[in-house]
C-alpha positions as CSV (number, residue, x, y, z in Angstrom):
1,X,152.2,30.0,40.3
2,X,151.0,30.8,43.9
3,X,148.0,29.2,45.1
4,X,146.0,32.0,45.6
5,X,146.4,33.8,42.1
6,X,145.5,29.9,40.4
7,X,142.2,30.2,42.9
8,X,141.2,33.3,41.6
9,X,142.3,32.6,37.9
10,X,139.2,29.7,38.4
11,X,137.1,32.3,40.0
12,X,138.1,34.8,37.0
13,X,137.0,31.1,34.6
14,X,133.6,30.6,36.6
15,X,132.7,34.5,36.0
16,X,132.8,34.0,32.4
17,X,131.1,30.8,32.1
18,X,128.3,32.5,33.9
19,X,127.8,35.4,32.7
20,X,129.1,37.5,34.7
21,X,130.5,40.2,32.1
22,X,131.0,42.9,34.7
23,X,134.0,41.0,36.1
24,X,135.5,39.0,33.2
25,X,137.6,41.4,30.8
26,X,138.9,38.2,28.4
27,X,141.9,35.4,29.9
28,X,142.8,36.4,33.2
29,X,146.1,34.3,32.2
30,X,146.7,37.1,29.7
31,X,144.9,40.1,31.5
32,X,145.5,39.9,35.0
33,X,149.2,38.8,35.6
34,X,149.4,40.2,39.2
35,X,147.7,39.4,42.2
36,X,146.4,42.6,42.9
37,X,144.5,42.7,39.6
38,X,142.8,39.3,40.3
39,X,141.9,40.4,43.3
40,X,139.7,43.1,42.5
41,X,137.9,40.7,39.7
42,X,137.4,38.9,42.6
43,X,135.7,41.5,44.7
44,X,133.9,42.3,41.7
45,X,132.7,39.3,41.2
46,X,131.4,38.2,44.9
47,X,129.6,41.5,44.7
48,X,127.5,41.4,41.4
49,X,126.7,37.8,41.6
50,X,124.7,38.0,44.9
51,X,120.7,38.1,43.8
52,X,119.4,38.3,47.4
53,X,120.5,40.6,50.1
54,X,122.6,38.4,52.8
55,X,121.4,38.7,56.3
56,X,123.5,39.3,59.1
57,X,125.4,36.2,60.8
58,X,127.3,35.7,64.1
59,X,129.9,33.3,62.7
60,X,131.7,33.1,59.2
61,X,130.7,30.0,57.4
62,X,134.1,28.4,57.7
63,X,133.6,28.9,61.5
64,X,130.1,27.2,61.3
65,X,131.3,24.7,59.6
66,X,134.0,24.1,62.3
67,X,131.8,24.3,64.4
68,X,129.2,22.0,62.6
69,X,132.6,19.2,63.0
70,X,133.6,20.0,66.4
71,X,129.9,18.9,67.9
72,X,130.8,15.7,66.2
73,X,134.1,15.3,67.3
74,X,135.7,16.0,63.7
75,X,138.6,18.4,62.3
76,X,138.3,21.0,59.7
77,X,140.7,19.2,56.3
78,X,142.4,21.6,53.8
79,X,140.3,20.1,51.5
80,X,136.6,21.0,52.9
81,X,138.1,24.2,53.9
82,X,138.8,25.2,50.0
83,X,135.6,23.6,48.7
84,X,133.4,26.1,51.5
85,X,135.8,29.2,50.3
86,X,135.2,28.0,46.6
87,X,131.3,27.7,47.3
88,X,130.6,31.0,49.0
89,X,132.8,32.7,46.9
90,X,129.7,33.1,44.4
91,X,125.8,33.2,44.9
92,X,125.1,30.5,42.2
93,X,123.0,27.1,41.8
94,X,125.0,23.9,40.9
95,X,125.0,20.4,41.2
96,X,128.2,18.4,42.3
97,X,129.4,17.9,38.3
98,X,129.0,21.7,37.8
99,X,131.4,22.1,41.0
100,X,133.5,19.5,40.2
101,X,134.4,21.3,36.6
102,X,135.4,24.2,38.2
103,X,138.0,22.9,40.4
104,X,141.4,22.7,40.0
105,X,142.5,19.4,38.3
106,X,144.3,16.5,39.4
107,X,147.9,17.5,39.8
108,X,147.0,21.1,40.4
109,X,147.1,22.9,43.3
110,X,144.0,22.4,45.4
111,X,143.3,19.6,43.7
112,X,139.6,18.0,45.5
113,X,138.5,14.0,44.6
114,X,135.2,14.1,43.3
115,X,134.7,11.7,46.5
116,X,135.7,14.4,48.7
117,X,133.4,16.8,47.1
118,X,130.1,14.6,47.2
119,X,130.7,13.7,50.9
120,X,131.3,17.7,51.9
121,X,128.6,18.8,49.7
122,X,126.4,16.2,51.6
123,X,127.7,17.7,55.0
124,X,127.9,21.1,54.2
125,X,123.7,20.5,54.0
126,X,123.4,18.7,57.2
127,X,125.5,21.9,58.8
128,X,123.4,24.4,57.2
129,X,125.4,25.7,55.0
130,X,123.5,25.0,51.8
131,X,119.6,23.5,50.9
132,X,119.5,21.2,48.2
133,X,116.6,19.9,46.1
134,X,115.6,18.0,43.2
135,X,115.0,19.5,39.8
136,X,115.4,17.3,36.2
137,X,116.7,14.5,38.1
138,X,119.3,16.0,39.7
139,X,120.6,17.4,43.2
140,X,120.9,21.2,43.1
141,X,122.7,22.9,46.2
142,X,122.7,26.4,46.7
143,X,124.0,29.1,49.9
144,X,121.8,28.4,52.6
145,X,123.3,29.8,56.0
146,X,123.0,33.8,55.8
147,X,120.8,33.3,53.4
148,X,116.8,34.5,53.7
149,X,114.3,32.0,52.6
150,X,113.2,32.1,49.2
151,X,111.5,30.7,46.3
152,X,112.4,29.9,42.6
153,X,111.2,30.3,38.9
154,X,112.5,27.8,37.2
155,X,113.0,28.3,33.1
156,X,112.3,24.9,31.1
157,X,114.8,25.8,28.1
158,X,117.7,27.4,29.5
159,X,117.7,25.9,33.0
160,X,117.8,29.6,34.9
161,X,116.6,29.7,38.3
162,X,115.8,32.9,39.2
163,X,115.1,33.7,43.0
164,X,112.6,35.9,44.4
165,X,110.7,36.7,47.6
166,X,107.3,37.2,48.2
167,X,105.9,37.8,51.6
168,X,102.2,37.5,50.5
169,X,103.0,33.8,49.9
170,X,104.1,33.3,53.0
171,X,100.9,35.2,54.5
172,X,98.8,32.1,52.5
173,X,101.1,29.5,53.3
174,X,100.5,30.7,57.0
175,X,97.0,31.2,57.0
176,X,96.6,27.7,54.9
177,X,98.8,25.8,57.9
178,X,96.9,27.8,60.4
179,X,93.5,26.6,59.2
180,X,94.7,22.8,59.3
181,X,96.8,22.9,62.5
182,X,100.1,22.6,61.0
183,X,103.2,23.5,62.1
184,X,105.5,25.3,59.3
185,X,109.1,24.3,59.4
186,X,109.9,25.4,55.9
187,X,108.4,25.1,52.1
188,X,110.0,24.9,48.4
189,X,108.7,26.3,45.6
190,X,109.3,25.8,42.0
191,X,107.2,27.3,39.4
192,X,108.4,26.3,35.7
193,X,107.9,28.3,32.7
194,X,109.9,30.4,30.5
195,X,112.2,33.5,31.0
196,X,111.8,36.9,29.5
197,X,115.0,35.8,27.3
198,X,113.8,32.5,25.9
199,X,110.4,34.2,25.1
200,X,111.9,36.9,23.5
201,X,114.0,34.9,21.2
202,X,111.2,32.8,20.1
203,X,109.0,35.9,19.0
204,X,112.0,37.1,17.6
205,X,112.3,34.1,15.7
206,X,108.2,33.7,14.7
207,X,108.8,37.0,13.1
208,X,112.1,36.0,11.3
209,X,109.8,33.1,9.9
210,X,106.7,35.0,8.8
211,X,109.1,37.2,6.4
């Protein structure tokens, strides 16, 4: 099988697993036998999955990246090249597991150590590619370069971050810094709660009870 139609068989894999229904029509190893049909599931796919608008960038972030390794005297591997395709590919949160699971397996074409994949993820934040933070004990990376800054609700049962932006939070975290003499060089917010789904299903199930 060509490499290129097995990368976007996984992409095809990673639409359903999150809910992306738009772009997953059943197996793409029984649906979409030609290249040109994975293809568009894959341009269907990068499209609906992006949540915030992307801003405009001189450089690609393959070339940033190169460029990241040329300032320390390092070359681009086949390897890191696949994992930043894999990466921005889809506007999702993930730790280095989640990744991990969706790449191709040993033996396969493309086939990434989970070594290589903990020390690129690690670089790929150090070259701006992608913030990561903390949440339930473990390291969350998300797209970072053309991406604006933003902030996250966080749902406590399901584990769905959903981003939003709110410029009158940044007005108070200004005006807050500005009162104290500090100098903003970023901020992270998390608020945890519950999502309209997981509220809906539990008054959907209080009812069920009370008949």
């Amino acid at each position: 099988m060509p490499a290129a139609i097995f990368r976007l068989r996984r992409i095809a894999h990673f639409a359903k697993d999150n809910s992306y229904p738009n772009c997953y029509a059943g197996s793409p190893k029984a649906e979409f036998s030609d290249q040109s049909a994975i293809r568009q599931l894959f341009i269907c796919f990068m499209s609906s999955a992006e949540s915030l608008e992307r801003l405009e960038v001189a450089l690609t972030p393959q070339e940033r990246f190169e460029e990241y390794l040329q300032s320390r005297g390092q070359r681009q591997t086949k390897p890191r090249k696949f994992l930043v395709e894999t990466i921005f590919a889809q506007h999702a949160h993930f730790d280095a597991d989640e990744l991990i699971e969706k790449l191709p397996r040993k033996g396969e074409p493309d086939y990434v150590s989970s070594a290589t994949v903990y020390r690129s993820l690690r670089e790929f934040v150090d070259a701006g590619l992608l913030n990561s933070f903390q949440l339930d004990g473990r390291t969350v990376y998300e797209l970072d370069y053309g991406y604006p800054q933003h902030d996250h609700l966080y749902c406590t049962r399901c584990r769905k971050l959903i981003e939003f932006r709110s410029e009158s939070l940044v007005e108070t975290r200004d005006a807050a810094a500005a009162e104290h003499g500090f100098r903003v060089t970023g901020h992270r917010l998390i608020v945890q709660g519950v999502c309209r789904e997981c509220a809906g299903s539990r008054r959907k199930k209080r009812k069920q009870d009370l008949v």
